[in-house]
C-alpha positions as CSV (number, residue, x, y, z in Angstrom):
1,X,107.1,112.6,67.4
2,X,110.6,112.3,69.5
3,X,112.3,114.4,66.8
4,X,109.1,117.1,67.3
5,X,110.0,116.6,71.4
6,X,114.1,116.5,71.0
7,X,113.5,120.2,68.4
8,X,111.1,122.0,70.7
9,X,113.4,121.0,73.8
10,X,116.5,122.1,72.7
11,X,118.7,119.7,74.0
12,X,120.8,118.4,71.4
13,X,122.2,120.9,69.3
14,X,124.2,118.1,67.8
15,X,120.6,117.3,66.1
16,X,121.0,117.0,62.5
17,X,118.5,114.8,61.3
18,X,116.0,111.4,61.4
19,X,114.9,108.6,59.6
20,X,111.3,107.5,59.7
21,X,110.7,104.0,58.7
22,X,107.2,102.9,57.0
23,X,105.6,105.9,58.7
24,X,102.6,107.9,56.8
25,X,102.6,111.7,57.7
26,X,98.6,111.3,57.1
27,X,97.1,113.9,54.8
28,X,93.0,113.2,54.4
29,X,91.0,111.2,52.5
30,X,93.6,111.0,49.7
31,X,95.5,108.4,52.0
32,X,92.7,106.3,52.1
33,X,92.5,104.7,48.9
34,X,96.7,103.8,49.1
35,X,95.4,100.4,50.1
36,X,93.6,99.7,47.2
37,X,95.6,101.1,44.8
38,X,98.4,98.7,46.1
39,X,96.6,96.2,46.0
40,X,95.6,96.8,41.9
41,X,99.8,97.4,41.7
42,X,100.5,94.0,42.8
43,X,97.8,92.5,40.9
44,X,95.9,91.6,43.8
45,X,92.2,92.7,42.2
46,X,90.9,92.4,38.8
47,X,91.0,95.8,36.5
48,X,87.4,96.0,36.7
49,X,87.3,95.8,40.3
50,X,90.1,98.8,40.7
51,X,87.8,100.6,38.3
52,X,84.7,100.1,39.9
53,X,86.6,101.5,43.3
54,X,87.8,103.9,41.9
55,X,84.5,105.4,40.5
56,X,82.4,104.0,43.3
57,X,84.2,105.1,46.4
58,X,84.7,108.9,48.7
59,X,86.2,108.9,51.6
60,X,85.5,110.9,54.6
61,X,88.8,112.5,56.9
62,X,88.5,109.0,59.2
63,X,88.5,107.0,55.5
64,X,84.8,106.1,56.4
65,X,83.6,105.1,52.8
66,X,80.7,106.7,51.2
67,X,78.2,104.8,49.6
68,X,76.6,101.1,49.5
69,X,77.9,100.4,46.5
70,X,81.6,101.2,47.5
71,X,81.1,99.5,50.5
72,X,80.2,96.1,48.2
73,X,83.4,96.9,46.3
74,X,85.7,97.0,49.3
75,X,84.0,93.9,50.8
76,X,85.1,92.4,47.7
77,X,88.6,93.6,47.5
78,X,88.6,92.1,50.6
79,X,87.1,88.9,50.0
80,X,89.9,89.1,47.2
81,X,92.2,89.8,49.6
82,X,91.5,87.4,52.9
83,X,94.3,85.1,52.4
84,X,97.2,87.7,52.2
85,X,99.7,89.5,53.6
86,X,98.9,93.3,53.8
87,X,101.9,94.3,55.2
88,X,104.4,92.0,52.4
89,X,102.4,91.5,49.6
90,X,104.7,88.4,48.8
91,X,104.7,87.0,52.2
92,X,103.5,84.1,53.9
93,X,100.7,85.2,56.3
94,X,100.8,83.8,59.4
95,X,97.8,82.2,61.0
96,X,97.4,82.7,64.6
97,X,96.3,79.3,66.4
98,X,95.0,78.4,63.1
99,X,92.5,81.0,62.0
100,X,93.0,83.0,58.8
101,X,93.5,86.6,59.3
102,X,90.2,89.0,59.8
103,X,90.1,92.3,57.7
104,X,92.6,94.1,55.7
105,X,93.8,97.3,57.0
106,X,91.4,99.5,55.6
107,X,89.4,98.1,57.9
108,X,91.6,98.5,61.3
109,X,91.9,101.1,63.1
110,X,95.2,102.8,64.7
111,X,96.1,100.0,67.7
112,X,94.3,96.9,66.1
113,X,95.5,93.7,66.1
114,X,97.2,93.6,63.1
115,X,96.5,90.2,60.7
116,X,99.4,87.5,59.3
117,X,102.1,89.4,61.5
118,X,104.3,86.8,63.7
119,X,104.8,88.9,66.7
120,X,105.9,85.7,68.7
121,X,109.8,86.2,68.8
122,X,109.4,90.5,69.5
123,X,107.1,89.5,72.5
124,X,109.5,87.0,73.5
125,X,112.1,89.9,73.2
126,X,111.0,92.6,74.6
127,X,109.1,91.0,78.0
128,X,112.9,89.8,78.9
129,X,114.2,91.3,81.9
130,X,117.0,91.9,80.9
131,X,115.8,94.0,77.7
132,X,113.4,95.6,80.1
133,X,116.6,97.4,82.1
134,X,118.3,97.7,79.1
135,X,115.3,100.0,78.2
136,X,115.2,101.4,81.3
137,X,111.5,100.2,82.4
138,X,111.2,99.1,85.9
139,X,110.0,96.4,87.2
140,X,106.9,98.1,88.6
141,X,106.2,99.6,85.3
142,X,105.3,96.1,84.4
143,X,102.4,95.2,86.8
144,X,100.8,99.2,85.1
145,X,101.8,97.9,81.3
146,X,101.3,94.3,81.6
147,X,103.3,91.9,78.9
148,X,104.3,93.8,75.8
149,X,102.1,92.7,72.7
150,X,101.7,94.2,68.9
151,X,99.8,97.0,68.9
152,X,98.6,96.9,72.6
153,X,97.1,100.3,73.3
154,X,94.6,100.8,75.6
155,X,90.6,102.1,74.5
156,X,90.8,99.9,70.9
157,X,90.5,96.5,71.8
158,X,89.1,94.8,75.2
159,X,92.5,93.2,75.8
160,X,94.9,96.3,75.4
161,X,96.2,97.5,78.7
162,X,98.7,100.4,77.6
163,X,97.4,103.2,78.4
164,X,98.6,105.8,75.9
165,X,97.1,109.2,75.0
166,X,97.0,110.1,71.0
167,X,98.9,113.3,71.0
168,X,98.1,114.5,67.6
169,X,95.3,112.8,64.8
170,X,98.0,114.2,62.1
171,X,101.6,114.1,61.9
172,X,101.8,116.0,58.4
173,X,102.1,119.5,60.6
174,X,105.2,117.9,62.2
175,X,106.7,117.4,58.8
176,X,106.2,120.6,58.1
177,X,107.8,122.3,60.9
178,X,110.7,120.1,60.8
179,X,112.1,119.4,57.2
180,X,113.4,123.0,57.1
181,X,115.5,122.6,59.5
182,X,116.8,119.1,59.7
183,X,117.9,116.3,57.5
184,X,115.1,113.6,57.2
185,X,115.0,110.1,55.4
186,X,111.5,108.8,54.9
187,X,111.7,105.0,54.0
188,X,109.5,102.1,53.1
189,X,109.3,98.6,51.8
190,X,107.4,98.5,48.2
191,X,105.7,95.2,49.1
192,X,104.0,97.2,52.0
193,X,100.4,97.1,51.1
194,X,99.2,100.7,51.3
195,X,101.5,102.4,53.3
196,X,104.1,103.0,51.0
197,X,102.0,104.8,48.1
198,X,100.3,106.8,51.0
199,X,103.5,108.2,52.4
200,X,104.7,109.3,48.7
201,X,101.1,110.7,48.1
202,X,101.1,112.7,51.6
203,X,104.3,113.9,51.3
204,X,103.9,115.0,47.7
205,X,101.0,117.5,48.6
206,X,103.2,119.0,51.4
207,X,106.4,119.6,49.8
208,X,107.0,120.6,46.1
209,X,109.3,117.5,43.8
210,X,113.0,118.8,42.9
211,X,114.4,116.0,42.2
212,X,112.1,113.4,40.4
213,X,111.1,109.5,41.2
214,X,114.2,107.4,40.1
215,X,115.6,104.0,41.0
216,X,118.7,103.9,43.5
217,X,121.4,101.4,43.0
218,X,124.0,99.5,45.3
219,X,126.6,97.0,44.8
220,X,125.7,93.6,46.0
221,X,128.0,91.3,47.3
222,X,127.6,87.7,47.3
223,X,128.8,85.5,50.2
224,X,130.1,82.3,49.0
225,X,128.6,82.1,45.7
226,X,124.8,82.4,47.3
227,X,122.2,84.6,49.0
228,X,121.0,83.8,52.5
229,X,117.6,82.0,51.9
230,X,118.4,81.7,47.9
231,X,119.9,79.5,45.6
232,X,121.9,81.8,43.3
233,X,123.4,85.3,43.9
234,X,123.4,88.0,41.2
235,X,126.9,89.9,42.0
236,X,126.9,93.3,41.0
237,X,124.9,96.5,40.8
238,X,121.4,96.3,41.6
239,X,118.5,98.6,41.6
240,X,117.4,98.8,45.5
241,X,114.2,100.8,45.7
242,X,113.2,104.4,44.3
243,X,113.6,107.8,45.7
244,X,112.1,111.0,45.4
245,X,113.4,114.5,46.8
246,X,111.5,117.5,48.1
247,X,111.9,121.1,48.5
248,X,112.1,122.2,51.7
249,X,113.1,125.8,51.5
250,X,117.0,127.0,52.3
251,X,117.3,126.8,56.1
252,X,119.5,123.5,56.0
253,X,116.7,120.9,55.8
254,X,116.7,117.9,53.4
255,X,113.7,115.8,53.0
256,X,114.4,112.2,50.8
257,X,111.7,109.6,50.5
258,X,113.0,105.9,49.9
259,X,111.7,102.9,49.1
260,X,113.6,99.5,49.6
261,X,112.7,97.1,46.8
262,X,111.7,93.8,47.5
263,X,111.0,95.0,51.3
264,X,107.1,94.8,53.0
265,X,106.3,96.8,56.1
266,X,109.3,95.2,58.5
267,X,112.3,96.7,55.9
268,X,115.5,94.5,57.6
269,X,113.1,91.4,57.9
270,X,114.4,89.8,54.7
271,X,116.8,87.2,55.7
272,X,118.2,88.1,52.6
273,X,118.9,92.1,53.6
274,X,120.6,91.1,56.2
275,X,123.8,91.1,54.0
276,X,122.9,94.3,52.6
277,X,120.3,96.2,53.4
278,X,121.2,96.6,57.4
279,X,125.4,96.9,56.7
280,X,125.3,98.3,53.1
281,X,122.4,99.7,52.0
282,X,121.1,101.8,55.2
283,X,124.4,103.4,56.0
284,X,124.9,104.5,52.4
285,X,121.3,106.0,52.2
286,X,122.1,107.4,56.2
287,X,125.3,109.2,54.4
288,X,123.4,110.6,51.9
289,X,120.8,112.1,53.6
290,X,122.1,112.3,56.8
291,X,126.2,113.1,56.1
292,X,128.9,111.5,57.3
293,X,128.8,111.9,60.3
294,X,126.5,109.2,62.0
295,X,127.7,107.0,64.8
């Protein structure tokens, strides 16, 4: 959306390009099955529950589920489910005050309070004065907002208090628009539970494939003989995700999709990345995509 804002204002014509991180472009009821089909991938659900999903369930545009008896099936993925991290499937999840997480995202909507994420240190963050300034929000500006909390938009829970207007249902249009004319890298962690088959599947029935899904490697150094938050370190080339490139037509844009292996919905929240993914692996992708020339 502030790439769509920067383009149709005109007032960097230094613009060259974007990266969107975990971001779906939305594209119908196709999306709305990503979720489940993650879930099967990370062998989460039995094969006869992914095939009794699969044959049970339609979707509607708002991924309202047809049917009782796909309805029983998702309440039983989710039953499956209740314990785990949809946004790293490998992850701890993260109790707040005790309770086990609610619902799965299939069954949130946009602004929700999202379950086993550990928002504690971000709020901490970002309700500091001093980041405040640093972002250039007033003191005033707090008394309107209130505190900063995940997800806090006003009109979706009783608690939210920022009052922010939905510009657009679908971002797939922006996509459109914009990948002819600038450079764009579209990443996401492959642990993220849904999200990350979505954005391939939207972005696959915008833009034609002309360069096919293959691994991506970088070099990975160890520091002292070991990982941050392992035991051993494995020097050497590694296979770092998967990428996937589209035709955009022949007016200067680029369009790459990544994925970061290893990663969940936070990419750079691996202790363990932050060796290589945030110093080695992001710039080289950035130059690829993006050229040489980012600051």
């Amino acid at each position: 959306m502030l790439a769509d804002a920067i383009d149709r204002a005109g007032v960097l014509p230094q613009f060259k390009g974007f990266l969107v991180g975990n971001g779906g472009p939305s594209c119908g009821p196709k999306q709305c099955s990503a979720d489940v089909v993650s879930a099967y991938g990370h062998n989460l659900i039995s094969t006869e529950l992914y095939a009794r999903i699969t044959q049970e369930c339609t979707f509607t545009m708002d991924c309202t589920p047809q049917g009782n008896r796909c309805e029983e099936a998702l309440k039983e993925m989710q039953k499956c489910t209740a314990g785990l991290n949809d946004y790293d499937a490998y992850r701890d999840c993260y109790h707040k005050q005790g309770s086990i997480r609610r619902a799965g995202r299939l069954q949130l909507g946009f602004g929700a309070d999202p379950p086993c994420i550990d928002s504690r240190q971000a709020a901490l963050w970002l309700n500091g004065r001093d980041v405040q300034e640093a972002i250039h929000m007033n003191a005033s500006d707090t008394a309107t907002a209130g505190r900063w909390e995940i997800c806090n938009v006003k009109g979706y829970n009783p608690h939210d208090n920022l009052n922010y207007t939905q510009s657009s249902a679908e971002v797939y249009p922006i996509y459109q628009r914009l990948a002819s004319k600038y450079r764009i890298l579209v990443y996401a962690g492959d642990n993220d539970g849904g999200a990350q088959r979505e954005t391939e599947w939207c972005l696959g029935l915008l833009f034609p494939v002309v360069k096919k899904w293959r691994p991506w490697l970088y070099d990975k150094r160890c520091h002292d003989g070991a990982d941050v938050g392992t035991r051993y370190c494995q020097t050497g080339t590694q296979v770092g995700g998967f990428t996937v490139d589209y035709g955009v037509g022949q007016h200067g844009g680029e369009l790459q999709y990544v994925t970061v292996h290893g990663s969940g919905h936070m990419v750079p929240q691996r202790t363990d990345f932050a060796h290589t993914f945030c110093p080695q692996i992001l710039p080289t992708k950035i130059s690829q995509v993006l050229g040489n020339h980012v600051c």
